[in-house]
VEXDREN-2710 file (C-alpha; in Angstrom, 1 decimal):
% VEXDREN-2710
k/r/px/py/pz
1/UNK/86.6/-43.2/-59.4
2/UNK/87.1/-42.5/-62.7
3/UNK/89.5/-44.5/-65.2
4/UNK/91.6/-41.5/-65.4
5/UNK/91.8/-41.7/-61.6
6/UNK/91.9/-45.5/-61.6
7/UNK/95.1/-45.2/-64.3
8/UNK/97.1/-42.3/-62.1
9/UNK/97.3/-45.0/-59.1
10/UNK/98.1/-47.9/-60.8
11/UNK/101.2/-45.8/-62.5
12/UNK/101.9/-44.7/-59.2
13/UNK/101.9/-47.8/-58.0
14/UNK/104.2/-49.3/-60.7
15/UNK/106.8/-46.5/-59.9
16/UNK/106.8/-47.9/-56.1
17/UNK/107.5/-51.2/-57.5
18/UNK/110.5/-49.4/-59.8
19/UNK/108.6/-49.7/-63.4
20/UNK/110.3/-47.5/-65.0
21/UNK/110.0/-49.4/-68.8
22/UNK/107.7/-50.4/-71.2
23/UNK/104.8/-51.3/-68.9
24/UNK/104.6/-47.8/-67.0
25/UNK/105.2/-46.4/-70.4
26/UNK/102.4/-47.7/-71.7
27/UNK/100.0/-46.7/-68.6
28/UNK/101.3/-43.3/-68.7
29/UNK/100.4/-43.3/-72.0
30/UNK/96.8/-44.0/-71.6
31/UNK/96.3/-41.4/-69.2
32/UNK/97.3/-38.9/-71.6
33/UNK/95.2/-40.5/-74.7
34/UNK/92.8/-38.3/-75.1
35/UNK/95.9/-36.3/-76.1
36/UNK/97.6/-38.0/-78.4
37/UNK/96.3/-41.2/-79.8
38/UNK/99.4/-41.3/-81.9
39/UNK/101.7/-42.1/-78.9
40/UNK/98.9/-44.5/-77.4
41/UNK/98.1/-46.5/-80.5
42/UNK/102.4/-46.7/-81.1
43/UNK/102.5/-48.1/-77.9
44/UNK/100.2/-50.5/-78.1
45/UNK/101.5/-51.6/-81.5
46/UNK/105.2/-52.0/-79.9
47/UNK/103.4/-54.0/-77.0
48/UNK/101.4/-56.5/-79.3
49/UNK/104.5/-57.1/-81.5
50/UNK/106.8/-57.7/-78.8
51/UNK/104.0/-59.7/-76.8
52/UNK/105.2/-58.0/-73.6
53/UNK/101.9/-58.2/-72.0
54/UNK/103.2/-62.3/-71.2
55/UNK/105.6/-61.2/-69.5
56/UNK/103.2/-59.2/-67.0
57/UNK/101.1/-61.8/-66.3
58/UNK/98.4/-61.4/-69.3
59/UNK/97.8/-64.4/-71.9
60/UNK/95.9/-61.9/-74.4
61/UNK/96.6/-58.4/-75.5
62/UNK/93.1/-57.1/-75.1
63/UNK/92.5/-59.0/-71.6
64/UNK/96.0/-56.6/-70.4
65/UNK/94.2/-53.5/-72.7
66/UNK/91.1/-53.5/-71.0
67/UNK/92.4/-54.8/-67.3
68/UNK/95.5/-52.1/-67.2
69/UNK/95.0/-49.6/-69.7
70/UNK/91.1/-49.3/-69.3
71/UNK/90.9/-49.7/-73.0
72/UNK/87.8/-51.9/-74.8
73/UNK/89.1/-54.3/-77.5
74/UNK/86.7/-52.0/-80.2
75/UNK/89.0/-48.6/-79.2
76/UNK/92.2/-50.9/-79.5
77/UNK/91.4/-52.6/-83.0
78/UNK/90.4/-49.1/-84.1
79/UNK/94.1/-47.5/-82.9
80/UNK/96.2/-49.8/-83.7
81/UNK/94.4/-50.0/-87.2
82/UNK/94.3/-46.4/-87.6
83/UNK/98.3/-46.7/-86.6
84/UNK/99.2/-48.9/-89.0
85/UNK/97.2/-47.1/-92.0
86/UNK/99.4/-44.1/-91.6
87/UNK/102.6/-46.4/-91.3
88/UNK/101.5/-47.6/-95.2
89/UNK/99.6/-45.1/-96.3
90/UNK/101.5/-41.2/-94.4
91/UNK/104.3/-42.6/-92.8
92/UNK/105.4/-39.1/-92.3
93/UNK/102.3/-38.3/-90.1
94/UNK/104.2/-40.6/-87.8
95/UNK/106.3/-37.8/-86.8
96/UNK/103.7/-35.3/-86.7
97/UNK/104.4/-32.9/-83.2
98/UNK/100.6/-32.2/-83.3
99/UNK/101.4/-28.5/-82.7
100/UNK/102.5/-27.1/-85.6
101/UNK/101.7/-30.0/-87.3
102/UNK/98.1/-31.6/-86.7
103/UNK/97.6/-34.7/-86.5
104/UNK/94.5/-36.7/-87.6
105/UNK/92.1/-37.7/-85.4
106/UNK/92.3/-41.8/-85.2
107/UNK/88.3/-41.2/-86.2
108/UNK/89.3/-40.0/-89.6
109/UNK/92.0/-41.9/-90.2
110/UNK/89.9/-45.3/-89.5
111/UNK/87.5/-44.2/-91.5
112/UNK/90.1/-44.5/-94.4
113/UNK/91.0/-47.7/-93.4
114/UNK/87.6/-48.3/-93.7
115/UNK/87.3/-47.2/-97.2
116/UNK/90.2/-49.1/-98.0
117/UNK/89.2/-52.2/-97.0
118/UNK/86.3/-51.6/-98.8
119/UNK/83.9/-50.6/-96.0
120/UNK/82.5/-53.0/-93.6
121/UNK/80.6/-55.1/-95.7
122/UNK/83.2/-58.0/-97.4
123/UNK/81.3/-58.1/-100.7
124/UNK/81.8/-54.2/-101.3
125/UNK/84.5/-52.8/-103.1
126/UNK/86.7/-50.2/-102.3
127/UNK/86.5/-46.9/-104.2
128/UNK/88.0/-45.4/-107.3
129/UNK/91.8/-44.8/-106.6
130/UNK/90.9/-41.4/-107.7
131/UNK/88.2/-41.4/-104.2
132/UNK/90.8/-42.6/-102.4
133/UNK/93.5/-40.1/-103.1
134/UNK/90.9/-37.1/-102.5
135/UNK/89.7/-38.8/-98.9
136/UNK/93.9/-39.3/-98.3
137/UNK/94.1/-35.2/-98.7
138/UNK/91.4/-34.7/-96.7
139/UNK/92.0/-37.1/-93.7
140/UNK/96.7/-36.0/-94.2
141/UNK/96.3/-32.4/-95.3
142/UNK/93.1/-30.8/-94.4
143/UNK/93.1/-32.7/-90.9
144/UNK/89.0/-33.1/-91.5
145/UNK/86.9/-34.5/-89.0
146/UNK/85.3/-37.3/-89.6
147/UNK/81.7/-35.9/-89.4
148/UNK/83.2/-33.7/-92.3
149/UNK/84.3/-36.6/-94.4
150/UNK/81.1/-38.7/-93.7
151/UNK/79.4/-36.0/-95.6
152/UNK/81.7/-35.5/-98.2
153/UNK/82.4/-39.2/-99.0
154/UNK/79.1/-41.4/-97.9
155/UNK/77.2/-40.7/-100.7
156/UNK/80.2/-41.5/-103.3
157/UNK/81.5/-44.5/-100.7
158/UNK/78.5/-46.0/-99.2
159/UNK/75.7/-44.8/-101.8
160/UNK/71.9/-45.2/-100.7
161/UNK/69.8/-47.5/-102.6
162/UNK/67.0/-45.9/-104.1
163/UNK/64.2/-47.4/-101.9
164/UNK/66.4/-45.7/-98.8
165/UNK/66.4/-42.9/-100.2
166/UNK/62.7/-42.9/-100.8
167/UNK/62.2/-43.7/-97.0
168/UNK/64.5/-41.4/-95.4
169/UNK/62.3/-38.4/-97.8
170/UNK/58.9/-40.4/-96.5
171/UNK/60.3/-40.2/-93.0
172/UNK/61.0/-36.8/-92.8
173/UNK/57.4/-35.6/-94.5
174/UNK/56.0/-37.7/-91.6
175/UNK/57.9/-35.6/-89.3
176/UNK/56.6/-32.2/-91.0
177/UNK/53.2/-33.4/-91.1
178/UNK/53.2/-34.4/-86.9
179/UNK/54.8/-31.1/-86.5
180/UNK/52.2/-29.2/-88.5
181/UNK/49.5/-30.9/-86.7
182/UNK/51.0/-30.0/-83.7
183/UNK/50.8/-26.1/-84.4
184/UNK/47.4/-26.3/-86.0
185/UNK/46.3/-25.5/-81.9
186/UNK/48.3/-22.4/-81.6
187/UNK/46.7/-20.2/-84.3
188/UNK/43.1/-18.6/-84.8
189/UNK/41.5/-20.5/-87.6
190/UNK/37.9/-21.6/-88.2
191/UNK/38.0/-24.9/-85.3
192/UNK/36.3/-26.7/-88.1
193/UNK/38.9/-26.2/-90.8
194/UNK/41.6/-27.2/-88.2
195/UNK/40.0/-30.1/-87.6
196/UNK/39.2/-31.3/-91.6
197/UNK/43.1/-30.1/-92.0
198/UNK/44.1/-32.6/-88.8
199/UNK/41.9/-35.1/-90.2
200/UNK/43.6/-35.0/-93.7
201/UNK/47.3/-35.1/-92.1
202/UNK/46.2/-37.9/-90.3
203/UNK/45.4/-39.9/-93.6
204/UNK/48.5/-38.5/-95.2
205/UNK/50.5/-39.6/-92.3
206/UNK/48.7/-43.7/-92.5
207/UNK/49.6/-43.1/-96.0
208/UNK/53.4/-42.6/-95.4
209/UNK/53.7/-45.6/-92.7
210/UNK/52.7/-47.7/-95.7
211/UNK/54.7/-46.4/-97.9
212/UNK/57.6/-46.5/-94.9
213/UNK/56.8/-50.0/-94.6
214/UNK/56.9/-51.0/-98.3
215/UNK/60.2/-49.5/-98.4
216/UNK/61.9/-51.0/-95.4
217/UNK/61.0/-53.9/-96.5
218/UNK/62.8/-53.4/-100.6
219/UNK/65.6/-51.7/-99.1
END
């Protein structure tokens, strides 16, 4: 059974019992999340505020989350943080129909609350203001994905030391070189120059794991 299936019973079963408030509201809800995050990440925000949960029987939000709404404590942090950064940050996005008006995926909008928090690592800080209006356009007004703004932003948000840089180029010329060796087999060349060229990507190939090892180890 899946936890759609799971989540249609146990609404069902709430309306036998006459739910007909904030708890079924909030089941329904998850049911339909895949829809609109907007109206499930509201919910839970009006849920956690009010502590209503108590009143059903749970001591902790993300106990009732994951027990009633089939929802991990990670996907809940990441809604109702993704919620409350367009409260601050695009209040009117809050409104949004998602129809005529898109609304961001909770991916891309966590991402900015990422960014503005200054990634995930405490001793970073966050970007230029100037970075952060440009990644607000993108996330409010261009709707991007958030494989879109990992491109765009990464390098200028979470920039690569040099020694990873270095290894992720070393790592991909070790790639090249298995794959070349690989299709030495499948053309008609002289079997001994195949095999001197096989024998010198092999060396090349001890040469970058060295390298690749050096580097992991600076970066």
């Amino acid at each position: 059974m899946t936890a759609i299936d799971e989540l249609d019973r146990f609404a069902e079963m709430l309306k036998d019992k006459g739910e007909t408030g904030l708890r079924l509201h909030a089941v329904e809800r998850a049911r339909n999340f895949k829809r609109s995050w907007l109206e499930m990440a509201r919910a839970l925000v009006e849920i956690r505020k009010r502590r209503a949960y108590e009143s059903w029987g749970y001591a902790d939000f993300f106990v009732y989350c994951q027990e009633e709404l089939r929802l991990k404590r990670a996907t809940v942090e990441k809604l109702t943080v993704s919620y409350s950064t367009l409260a601050e940050h695009a209040p009117r996005v809050l409104d949004y129909d998602g129809v005529a008006q898109p609304i961001p995926t909770f991916d891309s909008v966590d991402y900015l609350a990422k960014a503005l928090r200054g990634g995930e690592d405490d001793e970073s800080e966050p970007p230029p203001p100037e970075v952060i209006e440009e990644l607000k356009q993108a996330v409010f007004e261009e709707v991007a994905p958030v494989t879109q703004l990992r491109k765009r932003f990464d390098p200028i948000i979470h920039p690569k030391s040099e020694a990873t840089q270095r290894y992720e180029a070393a790592q991909r010329v070790k790639s090249a070189v298995r794959r070349l060796s690989g299709l030495l087999g499948e053309v008609d060349l002289d079997a001994a120059l195949v095999d001197e060229a096989r024998a010198m990507l092999e060396r090349l190939e001890e040469a970058l794991e060295i390298s690749m090892t050096e580097l992991a180890q600076a970066s």
